[in-house]
C-alpha positions in Angstrom: 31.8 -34.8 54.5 28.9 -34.3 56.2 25.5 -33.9 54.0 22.7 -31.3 55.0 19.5 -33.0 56.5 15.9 -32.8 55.0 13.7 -30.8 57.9 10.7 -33.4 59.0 7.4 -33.2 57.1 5.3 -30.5 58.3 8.8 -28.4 59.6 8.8 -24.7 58.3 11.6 -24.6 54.7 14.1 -22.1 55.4 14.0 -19.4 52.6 16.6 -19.8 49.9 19.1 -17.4 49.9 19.2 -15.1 46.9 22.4 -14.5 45.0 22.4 -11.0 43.2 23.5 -10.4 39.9 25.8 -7.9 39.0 23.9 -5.2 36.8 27.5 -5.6 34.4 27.0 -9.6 34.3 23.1 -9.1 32.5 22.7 -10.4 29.6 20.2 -8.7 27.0 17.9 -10.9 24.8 18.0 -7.6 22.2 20.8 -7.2 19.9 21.4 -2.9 19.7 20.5 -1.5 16.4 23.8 0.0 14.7 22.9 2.7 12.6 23.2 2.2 8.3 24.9 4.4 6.5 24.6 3.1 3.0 27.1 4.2 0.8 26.0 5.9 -2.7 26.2 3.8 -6.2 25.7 4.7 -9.7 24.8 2.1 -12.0 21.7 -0.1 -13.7 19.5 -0.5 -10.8 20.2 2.8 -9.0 19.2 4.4 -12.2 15.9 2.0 -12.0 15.3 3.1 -8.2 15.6 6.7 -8.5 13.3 6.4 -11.7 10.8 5.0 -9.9 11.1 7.9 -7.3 10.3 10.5 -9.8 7.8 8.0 -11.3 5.8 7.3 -8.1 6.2 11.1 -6.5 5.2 12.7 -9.6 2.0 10.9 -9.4 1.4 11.1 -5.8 2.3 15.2 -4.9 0.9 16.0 -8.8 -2.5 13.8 -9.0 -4.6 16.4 -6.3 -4.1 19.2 -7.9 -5.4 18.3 -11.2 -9.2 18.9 -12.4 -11.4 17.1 -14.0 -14.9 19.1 -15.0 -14.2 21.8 -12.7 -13.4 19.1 -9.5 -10.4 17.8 -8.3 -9.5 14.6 -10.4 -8.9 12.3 -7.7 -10.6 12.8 -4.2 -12.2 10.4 -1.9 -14.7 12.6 -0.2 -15.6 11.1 3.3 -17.7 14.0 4.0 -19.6 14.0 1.2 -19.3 10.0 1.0 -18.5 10.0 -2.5 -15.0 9.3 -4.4 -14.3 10.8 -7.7 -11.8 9.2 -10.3 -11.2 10.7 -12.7 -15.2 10.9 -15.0 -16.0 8.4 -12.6 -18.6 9.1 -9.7 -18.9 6.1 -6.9 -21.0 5.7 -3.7 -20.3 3.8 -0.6 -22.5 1.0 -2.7 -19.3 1.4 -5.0 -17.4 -0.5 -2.8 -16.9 -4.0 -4.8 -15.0 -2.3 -6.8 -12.3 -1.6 -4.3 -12.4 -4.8 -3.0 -11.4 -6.1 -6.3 -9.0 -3.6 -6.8 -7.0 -4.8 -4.1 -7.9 -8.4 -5.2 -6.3 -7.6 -8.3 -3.2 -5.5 -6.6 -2.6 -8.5 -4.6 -2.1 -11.4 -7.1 0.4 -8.6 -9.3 2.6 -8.4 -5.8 2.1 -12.4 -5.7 3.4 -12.5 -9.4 6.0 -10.2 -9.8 7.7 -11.8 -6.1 7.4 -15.2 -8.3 9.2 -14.2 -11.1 11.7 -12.1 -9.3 11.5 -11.6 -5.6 10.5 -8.4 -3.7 10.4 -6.2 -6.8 8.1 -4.1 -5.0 9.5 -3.6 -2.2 13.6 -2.7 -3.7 11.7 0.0 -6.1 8.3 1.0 -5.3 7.4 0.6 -1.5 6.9 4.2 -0.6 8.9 3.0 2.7 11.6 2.7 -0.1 11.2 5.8 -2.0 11.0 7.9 1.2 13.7 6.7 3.0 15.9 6.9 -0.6 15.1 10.8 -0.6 15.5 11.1 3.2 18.9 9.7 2.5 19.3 11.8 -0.5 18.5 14.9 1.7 21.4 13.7 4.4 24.1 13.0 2.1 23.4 16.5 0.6 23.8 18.6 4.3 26.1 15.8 5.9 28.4 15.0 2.8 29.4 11.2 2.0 29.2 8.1 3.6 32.6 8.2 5.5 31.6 12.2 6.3 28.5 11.2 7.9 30.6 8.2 9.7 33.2 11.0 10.8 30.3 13.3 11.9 28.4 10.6 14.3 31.8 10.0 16.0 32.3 13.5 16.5 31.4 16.0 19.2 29.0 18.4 19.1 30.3 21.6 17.7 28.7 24.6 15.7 29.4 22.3 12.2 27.8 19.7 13.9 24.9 21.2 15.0 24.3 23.2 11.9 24.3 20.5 9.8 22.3 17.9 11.7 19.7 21.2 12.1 19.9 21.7 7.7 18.6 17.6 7.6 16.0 17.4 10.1 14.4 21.0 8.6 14.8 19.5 5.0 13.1 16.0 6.4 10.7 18.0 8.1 9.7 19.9 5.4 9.1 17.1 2.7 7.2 15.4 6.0 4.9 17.9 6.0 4.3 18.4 2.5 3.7 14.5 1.8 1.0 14.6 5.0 -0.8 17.5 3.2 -0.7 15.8 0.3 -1.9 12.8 1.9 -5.0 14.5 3.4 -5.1 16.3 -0.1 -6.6 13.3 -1.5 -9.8 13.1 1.5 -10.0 16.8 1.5 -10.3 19.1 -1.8 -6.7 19.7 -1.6 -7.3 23.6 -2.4 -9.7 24.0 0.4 -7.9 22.5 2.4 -4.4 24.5 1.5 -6.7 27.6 2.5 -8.0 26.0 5.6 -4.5 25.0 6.8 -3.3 28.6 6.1 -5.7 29.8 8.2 -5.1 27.4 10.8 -9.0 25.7 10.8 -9.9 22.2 10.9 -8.9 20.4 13.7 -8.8 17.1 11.7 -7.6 17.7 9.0 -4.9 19.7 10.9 -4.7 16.2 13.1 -4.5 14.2 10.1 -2.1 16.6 8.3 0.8 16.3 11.2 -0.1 12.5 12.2 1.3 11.4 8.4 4.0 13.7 8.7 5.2 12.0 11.4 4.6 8.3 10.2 7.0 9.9 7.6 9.9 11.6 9.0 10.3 8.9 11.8 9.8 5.5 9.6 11.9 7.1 6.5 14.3 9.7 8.9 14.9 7.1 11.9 13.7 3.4 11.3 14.2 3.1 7.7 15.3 -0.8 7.3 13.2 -1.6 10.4 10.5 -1.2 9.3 11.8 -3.8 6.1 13.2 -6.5 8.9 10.8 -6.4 11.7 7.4 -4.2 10.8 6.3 -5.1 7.3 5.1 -8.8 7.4 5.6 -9.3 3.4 9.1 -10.0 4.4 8.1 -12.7 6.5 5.8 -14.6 4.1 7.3 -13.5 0.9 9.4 -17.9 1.5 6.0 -19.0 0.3 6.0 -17.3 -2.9 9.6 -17.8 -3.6 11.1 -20.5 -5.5 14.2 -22.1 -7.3 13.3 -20.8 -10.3 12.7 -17.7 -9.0 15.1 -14.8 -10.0 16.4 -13.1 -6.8 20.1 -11.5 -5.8 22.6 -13.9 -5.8 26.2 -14.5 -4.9 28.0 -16.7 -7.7 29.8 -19.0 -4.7 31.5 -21.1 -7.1 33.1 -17.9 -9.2 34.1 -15.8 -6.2 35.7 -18.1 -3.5 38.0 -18.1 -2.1 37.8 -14.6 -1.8 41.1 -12.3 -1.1 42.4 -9.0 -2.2 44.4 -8.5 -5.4 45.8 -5.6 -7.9 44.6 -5.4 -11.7 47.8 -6.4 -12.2 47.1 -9.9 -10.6 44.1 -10.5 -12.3 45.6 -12.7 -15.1 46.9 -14.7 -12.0 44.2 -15.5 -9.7 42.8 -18.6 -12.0 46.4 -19.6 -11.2 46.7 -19.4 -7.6 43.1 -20.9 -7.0 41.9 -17.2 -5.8 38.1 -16.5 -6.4 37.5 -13.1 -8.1 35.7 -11.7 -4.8 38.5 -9.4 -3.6 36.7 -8.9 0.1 35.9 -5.5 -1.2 33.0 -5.5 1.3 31.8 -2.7 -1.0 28.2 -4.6 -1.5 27.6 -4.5 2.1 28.3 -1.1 2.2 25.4 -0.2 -0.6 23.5 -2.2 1.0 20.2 -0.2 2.6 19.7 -2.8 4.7 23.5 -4.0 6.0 23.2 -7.4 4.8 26.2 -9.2 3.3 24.0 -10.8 0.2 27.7 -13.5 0.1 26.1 -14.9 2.7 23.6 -16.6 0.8 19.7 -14.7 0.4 18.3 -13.4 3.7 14.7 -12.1 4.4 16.0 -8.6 4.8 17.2 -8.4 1.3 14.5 -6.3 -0.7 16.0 -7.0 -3.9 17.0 -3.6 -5.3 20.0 -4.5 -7.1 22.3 -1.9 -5.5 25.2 -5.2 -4.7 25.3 -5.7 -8.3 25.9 -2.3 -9.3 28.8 -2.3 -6.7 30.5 -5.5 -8.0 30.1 -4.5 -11.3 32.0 -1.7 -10.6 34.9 -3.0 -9.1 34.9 -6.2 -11.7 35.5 -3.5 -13.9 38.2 -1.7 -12.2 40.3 -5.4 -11.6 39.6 -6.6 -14.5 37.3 -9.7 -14.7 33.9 -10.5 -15.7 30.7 -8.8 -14.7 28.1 -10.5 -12.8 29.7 -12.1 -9.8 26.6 -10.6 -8.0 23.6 -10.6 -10.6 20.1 -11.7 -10.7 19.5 -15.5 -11.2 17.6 -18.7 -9.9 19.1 -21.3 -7.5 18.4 -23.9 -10.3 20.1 -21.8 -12.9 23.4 -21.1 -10.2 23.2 -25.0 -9.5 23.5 -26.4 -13.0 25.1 -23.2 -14.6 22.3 -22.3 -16.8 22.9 -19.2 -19.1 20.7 -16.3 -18.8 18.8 -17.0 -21.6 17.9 -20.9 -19.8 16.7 -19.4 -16.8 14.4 -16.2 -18.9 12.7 -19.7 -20.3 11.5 -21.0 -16.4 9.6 -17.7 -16.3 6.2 -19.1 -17.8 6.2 -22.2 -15.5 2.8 -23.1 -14.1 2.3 -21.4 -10.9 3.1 -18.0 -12.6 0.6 -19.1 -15.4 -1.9 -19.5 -13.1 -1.3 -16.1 -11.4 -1.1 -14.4 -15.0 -4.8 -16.5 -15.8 -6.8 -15.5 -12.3 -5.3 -11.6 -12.3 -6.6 -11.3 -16.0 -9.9 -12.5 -15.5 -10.0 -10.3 -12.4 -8.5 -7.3 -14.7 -11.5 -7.8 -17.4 -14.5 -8.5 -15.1 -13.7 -4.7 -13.1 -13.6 -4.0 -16.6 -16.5 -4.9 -18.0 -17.9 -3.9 -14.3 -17.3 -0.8 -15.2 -18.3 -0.3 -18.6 -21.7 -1.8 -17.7 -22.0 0.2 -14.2 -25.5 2.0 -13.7 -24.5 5.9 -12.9 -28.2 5.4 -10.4 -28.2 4.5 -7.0 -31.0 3.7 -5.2 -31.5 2.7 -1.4 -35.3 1.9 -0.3 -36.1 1.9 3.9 -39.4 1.6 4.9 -41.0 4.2 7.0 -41.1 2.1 10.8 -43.2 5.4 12.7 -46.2 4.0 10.4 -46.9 0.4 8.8 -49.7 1.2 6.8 -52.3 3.4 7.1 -56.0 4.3 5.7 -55.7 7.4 3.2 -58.6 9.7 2.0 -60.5 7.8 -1.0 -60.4 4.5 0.7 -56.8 3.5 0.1 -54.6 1.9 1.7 -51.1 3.6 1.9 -47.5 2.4 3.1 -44.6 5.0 3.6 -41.2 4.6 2.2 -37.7 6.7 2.9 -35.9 6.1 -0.7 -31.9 7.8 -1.3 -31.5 8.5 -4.5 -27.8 8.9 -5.6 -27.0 11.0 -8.8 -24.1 9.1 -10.4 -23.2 11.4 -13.0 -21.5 14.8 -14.1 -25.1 16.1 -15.2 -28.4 16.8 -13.8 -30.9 14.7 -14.0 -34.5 14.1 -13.5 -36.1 10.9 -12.7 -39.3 9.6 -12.2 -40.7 7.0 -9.4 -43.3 4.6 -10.0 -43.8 1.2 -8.7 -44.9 -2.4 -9.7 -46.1 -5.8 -8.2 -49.8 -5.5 -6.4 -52.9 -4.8 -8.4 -53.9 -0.9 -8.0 -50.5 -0.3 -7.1 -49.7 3.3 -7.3 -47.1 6.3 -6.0 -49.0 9.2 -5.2 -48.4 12.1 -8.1 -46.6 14.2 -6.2 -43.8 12.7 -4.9 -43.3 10.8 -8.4 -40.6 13.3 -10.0 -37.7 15.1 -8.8 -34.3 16.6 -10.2 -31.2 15.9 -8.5 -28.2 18.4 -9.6 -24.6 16.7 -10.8 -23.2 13.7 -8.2 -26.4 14.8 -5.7 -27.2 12.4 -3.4 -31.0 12.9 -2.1 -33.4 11.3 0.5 -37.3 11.2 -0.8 -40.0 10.2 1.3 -42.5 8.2 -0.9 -46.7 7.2 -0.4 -47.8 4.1 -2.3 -51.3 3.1 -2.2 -53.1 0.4 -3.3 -57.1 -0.2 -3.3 -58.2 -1.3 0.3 -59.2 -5.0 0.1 -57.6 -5.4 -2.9 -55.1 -7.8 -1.2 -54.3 -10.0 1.3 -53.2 -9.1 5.3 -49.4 -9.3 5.6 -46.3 -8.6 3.8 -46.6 -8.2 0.0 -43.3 -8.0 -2.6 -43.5 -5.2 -4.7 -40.5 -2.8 -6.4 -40.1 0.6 -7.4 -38.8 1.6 -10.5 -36.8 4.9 -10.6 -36.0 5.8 -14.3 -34.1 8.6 -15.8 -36.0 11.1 -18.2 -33.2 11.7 -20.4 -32.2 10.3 -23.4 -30.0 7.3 -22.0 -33.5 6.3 -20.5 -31.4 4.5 -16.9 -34.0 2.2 -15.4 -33.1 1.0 -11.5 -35.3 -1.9 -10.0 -35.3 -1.6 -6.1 -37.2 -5.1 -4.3 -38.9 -4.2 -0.5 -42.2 -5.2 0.5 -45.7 -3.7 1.3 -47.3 -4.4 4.4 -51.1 -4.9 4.9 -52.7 -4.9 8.1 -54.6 -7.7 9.5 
């Protein structure tokens, strides 16, 4: 057998011939999406999740249209750069109190996913509430699970197309109505209902249809992708999870070997070794994500319960025990704890700690707050002029001060300022009235005797207090500069 010769150093390589692969022999790295058609459930938790649906929309389509003091209750003006809640009035400066807001949000998602997994996301995640009424809104036009099955396998026919046209106008139509709610809460939602009516503003019009499509394509079309491969709480939520914590389980022990029986064999299955899973496959078919939770907990599970109403049911119906599918702890499965034993793992210490740091987070915004000045002040020096020699033989320095009206009433307040001797605000610019939640920019002269102090720069403060009766004093630090 003769053996092909290496060409001599320096000898041009012949090319390598290229095979070609058939298109029908590619392999894809991409597993197809199969389309979910979760089948409908009554019981415990789908009681809890559609609850929490009237809960959470209630509060979200209701909250804009409420008043508070002839306003709208709730509105985060952008324009205006200031966000009313409720009697509250808060400024851009405000914005420590967000910050801690979301501080505060956080360690409750980091608590409630230690004590029992993604409670959040199986009952409040709006991706969760959406897509439940999105599914709500196809059962209703499409039928049942195994109509909706029959109906994707079908052709397209006048049924067909009438019914797929009924969803998508009832999706599209809730779509809209949660983007103009949406916007409702950065627009006064009753100008902006006006506005929209009458086809003006271009953002908010942008704004408006951009949030109704984020809605009618992640609740209408990705739906559980969004929960597997989009929202990264699934993907870190191992960290905050542990064997105490309660979460979805599969009693292994109880249910295998699993097999189908009558009622009638019930007595019998303890005597022929048979688990009571009958391979019903009836909790993968509630399932809003197509997991199969037998298989032992997987990241896509969100946690909403809907397997244990299914097995529940059909315990009943054969004739053995609820709970084959329940809500437990790995160390509670493991040493066959009762439900009681595993309730008293709850206050271990990392959920302690959780409970500690959220509280003191919850009483100092509290106590923020309560104690919260309703006077903002901003001081910017005037850089056109540094100083300069006034009549009298003063020396004066130029100031730019916003003033920002925290409260529900007018107000008048008076500027003077402190820190050099002689220092003094010129009479006229002392005073002004600002009119409820008015925010104002002042120009203001201080003088001091020339010669009475050093060259350079010089800390002083001005002091902006409100005539009324609750007497607000605000402090504002800057400098004033004196020419060499």
């Amino acid at each position: 057998m003769s053996q092909e010769k290496s060409p001599p150093p320096g000898s041009p390589r012949k090319p390598k011939k290229i095979i070609p692969i058939a298109a029908d022999n590619t392999t894809s790295f991409y597993e197809a999406r199969k389309k979910i058609h979760p089948r409908s459930i009554s019981g415990l938790f789908a009681n809890w999740r559609w609850a929490m649906v009237w809960i959470t929309q209630l509060v979200f389509y209701g909250l804009p249209w409420l008043q508070w003091g002839g306003r709208q209750m709730v509105l985060f003006d952008l324009e205006a750069m200031r966000f009313y809640l409720f009697g509250l009035v808060l400024y851009p400066q405000d914005f420590i109190f967000l910050a801690v807001l979301l501080i505060i949000c956080a360690l409750a998602l980091f608590l409630f996913t230690t004590v029992a997994g993604r409670l959040w996301c199986g009952f409040s995640c709006p991706q969760t509430v959406y897509t439940e009424i999105f599914m709500w809104l196809e059962k209703v036009t499409e039928g049942d699970r195994s109509a909706r099955l029959r109906l994707d396998h079908s052709g397209w026919t006048l049924e067909k197309i009438l019914k797929r046209g009924a969803k998508h106008a009832s999706w599209l139509a809730v779509s809209l109505w949660t983007g103009f709610t949406f916007v409702g809460y950065f627009v006064p939602i009753r100008t902006l209902a006006v506005e929209v009516m009458a086809l003006q503003g271009a953002w908010q019009i942008f704004w408006l249809l951009f949030y109704s499509l984020a809605t009618y394509g992640n609740a209408g079309f990705l739906r559980e992708q969004i929960c597997k491969h989009m929202c990264p709480y699934a993907r870190f939520q191992s960290a905050m999870l542990d064997k105490d914590t309660l979460i979805v389980t599969y009693d292994q022990l109880r249910g295998e070997p699993r097999g189908a029986r009558s009622k009638k064999q019930a007595a019998d299955a303890a005597a022929q070794l048979q688990g009571d899973c009958i391979d019903c496959t009836l909790c993968v078919q509630v399932c809003p994500v197509g997991i199969d939770i037998r298989n032992g907990l997987q990241y896509e599970c969100i946690g909403c319960g809907l397997c244990v109403d299914a097995c529940d049911s059909v315990m009943d119906k054969v004739g053995s025990p609820r709970g084959l599918i329940r809500f437990a702890t790995q160390n509670g499965m493991q040493q066959r704890w009762s439900k009681a034993q595993m309730l008293r793992r709850v206050l271990r210490p990392r959920v302690l700690v959780y409970t500690a740091i959220m509280a003191l987070f919850c009483i100092a915004l509290a106590a923020s707050m309560t104690l919260r000045v309703p006077l903002k002040v901003n001081v910017v020096r005037d850089r056109a002029t540094l100083a300069r020699l006034a009549p009298g033989g003063q020396l004066e320095n130029l100031y730019r001060l916003q003033i920002m009206n925290a409260t529900e009433q007018p107000q008048r307040y008076r500027i003077s300022a402190s820190g050099l001797e002689g220092l003094s605000v010129v009479e006229e610019d002392s005073e002004l009235e600002l009119a409820p939640t008015e925010s104002r920019w002042v120009t203001v002269r201080t003088r001091i005797p020339y010669g009475s102090a050093t060259p350079g720069a010089h800390t002083m403060q001005f002091v902006i207090q409100a005539q009324g009766a609750d007497g607000i004093e605000v402090l504002e630090p800057t400098v004033f500069q004196v020419p060499r």
